[in-house]
KOLPAVEX-335508 format. One record per atom (N, C-alpha, C, CB): residue in one letter; x, y, z. Coordinates in steps of 0.2 Angstrom, whole numbers, padded with zeros to 4 digits, always signed. Glycine has a CB too. Layout:
<lonus>
AXYZ ...
</lonus>
This chain:
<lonus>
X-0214+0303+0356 X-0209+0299+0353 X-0208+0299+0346 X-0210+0292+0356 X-0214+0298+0342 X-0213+0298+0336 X-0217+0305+0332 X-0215+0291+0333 X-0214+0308+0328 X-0213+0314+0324 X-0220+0314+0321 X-0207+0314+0319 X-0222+0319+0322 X-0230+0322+0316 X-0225+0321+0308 X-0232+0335+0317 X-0231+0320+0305 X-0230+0321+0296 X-0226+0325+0295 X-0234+0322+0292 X-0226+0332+0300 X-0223+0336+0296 X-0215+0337+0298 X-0227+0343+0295 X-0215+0334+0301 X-0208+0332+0303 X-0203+0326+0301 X-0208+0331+0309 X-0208+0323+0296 X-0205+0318+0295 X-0198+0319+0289 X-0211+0312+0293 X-0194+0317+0288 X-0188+0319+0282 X-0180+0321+0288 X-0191+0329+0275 X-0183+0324+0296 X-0177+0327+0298 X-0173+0324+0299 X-0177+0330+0303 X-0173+0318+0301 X-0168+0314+0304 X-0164+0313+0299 X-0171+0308+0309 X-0167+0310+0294 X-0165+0308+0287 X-0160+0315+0284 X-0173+0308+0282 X-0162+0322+0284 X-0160+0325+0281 X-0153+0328+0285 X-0164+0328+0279 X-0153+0326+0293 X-0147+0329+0298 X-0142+0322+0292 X-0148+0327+0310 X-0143+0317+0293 X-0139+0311+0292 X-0135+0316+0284 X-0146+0302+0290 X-0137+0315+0279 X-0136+0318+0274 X-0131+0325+0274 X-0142+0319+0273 X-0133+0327+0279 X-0129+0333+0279 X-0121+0330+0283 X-0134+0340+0285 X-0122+0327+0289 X-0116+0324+0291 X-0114+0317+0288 X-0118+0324+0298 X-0116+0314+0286 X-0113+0309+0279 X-0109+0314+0273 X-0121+0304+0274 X-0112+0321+0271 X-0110+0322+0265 X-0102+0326+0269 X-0116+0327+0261 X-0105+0330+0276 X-0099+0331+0276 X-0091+0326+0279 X-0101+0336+0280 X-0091+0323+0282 X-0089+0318+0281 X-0085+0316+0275 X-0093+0314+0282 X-0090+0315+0269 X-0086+0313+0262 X-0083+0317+0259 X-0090+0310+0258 X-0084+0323+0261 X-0082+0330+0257 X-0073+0329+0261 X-0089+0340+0261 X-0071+0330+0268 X-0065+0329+0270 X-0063+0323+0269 X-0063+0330+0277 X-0067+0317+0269 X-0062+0311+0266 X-0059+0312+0260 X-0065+0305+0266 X-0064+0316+0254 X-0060+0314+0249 X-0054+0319+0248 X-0065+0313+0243 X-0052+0323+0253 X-0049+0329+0252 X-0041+0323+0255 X-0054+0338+0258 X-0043+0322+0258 X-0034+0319+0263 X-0039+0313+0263 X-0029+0325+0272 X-0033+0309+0267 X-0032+0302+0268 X-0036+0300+0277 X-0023+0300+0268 X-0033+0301+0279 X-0036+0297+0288 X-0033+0301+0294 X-0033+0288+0291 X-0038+0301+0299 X-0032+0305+0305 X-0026+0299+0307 X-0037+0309+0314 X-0027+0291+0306 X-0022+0286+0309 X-0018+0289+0306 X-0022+0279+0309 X-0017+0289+0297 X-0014+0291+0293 X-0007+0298+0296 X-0019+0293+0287 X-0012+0301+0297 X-0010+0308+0299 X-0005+0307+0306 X-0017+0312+0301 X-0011+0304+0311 X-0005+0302+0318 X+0001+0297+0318 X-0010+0299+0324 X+0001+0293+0312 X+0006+0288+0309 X+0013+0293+0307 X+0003+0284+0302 X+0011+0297+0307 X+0016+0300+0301 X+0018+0306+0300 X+0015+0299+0295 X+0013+0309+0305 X+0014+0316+0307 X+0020+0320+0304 X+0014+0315+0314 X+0026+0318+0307 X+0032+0320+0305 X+0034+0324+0298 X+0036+0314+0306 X+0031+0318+0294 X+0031+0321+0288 X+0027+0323+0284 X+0032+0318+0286 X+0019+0320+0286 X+0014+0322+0284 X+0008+0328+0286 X+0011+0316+0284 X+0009+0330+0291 X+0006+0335+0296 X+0004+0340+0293 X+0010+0338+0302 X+0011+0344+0288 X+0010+0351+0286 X+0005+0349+0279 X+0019+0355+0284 X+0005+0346+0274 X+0003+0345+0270 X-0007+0343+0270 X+0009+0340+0267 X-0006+0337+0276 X-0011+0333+0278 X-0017+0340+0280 X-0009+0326+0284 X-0013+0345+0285 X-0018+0349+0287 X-0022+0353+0283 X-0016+0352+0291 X-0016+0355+0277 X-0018+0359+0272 X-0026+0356+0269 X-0012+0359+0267 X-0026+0350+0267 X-0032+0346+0263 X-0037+0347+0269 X-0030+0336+0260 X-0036+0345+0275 X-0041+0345+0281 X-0043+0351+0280 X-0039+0343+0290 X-0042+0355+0278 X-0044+0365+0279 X-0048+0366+0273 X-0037+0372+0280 X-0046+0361+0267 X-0051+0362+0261 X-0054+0359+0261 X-0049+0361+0254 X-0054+0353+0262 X-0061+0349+0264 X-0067+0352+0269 X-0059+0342+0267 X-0067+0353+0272 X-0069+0357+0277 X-0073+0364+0274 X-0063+0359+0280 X-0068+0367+0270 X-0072+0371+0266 X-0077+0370+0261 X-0068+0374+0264 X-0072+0365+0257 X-0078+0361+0253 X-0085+0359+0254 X-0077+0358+0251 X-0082+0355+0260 X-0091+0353+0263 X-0095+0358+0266 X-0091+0349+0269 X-0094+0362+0268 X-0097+0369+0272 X-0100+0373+0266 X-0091+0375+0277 X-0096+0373+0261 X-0102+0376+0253 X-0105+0372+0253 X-0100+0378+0244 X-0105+0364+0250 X-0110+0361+0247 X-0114+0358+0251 X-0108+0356+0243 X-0112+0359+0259 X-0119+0359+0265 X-0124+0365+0264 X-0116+0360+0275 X-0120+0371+0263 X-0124+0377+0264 X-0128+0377+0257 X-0120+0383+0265 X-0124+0376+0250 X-0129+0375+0245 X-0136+0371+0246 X-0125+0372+0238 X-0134+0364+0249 X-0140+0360+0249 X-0145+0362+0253 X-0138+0354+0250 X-0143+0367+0259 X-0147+0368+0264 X-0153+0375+0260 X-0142+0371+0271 X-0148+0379+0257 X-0152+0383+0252 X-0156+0382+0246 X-0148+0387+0249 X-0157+0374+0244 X-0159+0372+0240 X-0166+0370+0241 X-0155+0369+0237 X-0163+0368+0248 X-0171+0361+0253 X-0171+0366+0259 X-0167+0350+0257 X-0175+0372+0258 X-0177+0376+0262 X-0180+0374+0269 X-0180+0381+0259 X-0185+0367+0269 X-0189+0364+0270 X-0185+0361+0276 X-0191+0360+0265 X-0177+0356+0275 X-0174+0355+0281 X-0167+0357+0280 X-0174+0349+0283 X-0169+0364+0280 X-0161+0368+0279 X-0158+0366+0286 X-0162+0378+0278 X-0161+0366+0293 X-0159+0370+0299 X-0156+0360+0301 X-0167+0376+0304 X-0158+0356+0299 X-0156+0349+0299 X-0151+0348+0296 X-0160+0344+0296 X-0150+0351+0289 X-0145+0349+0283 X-0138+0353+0286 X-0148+0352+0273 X-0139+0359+0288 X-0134+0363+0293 X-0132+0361+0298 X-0137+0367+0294 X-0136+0356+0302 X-0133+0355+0308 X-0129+0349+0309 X-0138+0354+0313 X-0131+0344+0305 X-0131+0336+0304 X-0122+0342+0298 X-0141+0328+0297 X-0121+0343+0297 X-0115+0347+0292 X-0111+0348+0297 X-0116+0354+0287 X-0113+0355+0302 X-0109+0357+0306 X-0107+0352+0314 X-0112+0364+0308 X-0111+0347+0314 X-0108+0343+0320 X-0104+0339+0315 X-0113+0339+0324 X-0106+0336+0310 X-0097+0330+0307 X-0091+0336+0306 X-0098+0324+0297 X-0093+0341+0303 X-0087+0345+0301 X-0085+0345+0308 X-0088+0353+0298 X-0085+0346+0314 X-0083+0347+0322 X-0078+0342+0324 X-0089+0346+0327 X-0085+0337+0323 X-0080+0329+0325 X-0073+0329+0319 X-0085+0321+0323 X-0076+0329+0312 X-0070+0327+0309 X-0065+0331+0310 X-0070+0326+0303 X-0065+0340+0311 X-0058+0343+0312 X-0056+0343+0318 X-0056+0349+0311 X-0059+0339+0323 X-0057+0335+0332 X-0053+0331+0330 X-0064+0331+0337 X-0054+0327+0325 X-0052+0319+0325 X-0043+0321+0322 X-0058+0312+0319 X-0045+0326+0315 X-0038+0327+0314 X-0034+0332+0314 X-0037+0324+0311 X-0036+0335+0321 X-0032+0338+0328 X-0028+0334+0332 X-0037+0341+0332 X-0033+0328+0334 X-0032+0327+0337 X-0025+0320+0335 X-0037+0328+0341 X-0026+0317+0329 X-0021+0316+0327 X-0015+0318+0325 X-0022+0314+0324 X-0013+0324+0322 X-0011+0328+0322 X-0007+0329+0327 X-0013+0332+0321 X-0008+0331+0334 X-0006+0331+0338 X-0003+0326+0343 X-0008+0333+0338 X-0006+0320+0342 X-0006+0314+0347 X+0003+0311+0342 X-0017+0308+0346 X+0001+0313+0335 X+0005+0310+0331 X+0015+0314+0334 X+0002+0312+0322 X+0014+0321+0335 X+0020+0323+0333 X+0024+0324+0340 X+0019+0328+0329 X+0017+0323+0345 X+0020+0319+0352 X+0024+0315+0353 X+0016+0317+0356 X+0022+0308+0346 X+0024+0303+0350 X+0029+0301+0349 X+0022+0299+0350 X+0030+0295+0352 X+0039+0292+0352 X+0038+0288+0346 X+0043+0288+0360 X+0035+0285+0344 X+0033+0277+0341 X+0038+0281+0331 X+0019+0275+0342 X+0040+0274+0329 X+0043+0275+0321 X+0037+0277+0317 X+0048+0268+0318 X+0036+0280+0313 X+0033+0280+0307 X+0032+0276+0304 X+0034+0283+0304 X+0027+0275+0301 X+0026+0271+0295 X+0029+0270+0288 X+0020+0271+0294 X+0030+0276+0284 X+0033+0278+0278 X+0040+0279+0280 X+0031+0286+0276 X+0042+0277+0275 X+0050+0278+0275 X+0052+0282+0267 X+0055+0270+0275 X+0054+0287+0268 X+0057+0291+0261 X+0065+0291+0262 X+0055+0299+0261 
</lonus>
């Protein structure tokens, strides 16, 4: 149940990896509600930032993993499972958005 010494940091370090990636796409674009709100007008532009962020986080996961050789294979995983979820979530807003019938939020 509980981890030898020399296992101690993993859990810690997955977190890290998937927190960073996380913050790496948020700060890139806005939300997937955002996204599924407004699809109409926001889709082409919104998806663009989801694909840099994305990228961005995947270097500065993979730098950090290269730097903390120790829990590279954590810092990598805890990265590649939020990067999954977050381009699931806005996919699936994306999509959910330009389905629907419902008015937008923005008006231009």
């Amino acid at each position: 149940m509980f981890s030898s010494a020399r296992d101690a940091g993993n859990g810690i370090a997955f977190l890290i990896g998937a927190a960073s990636m996380a913050e790496f796409v948020a700060k890139a674009c806005s939300s997937p509600q955002t996204l599924e709100t407004n699809a109409g007008k926001r889709a082409p532009t919104m998806w663009k930032w989801v694909n840099l962020g994305i990228i961005e986080g995947t270097l500065l996961v993979a730098i950090s993993a290269a730097i903390d050789k120790k829990f590279a294979a954590y810092i990598l995983a805890g990265g590649l499972a939020e990067g999954l979820i977050t381009y699931a979530e806005y996919w699936h807003g994306k999509q959910s958005g330009l389905a629907s019938a419902e008015p937008e939020t923005e008006q231009y």
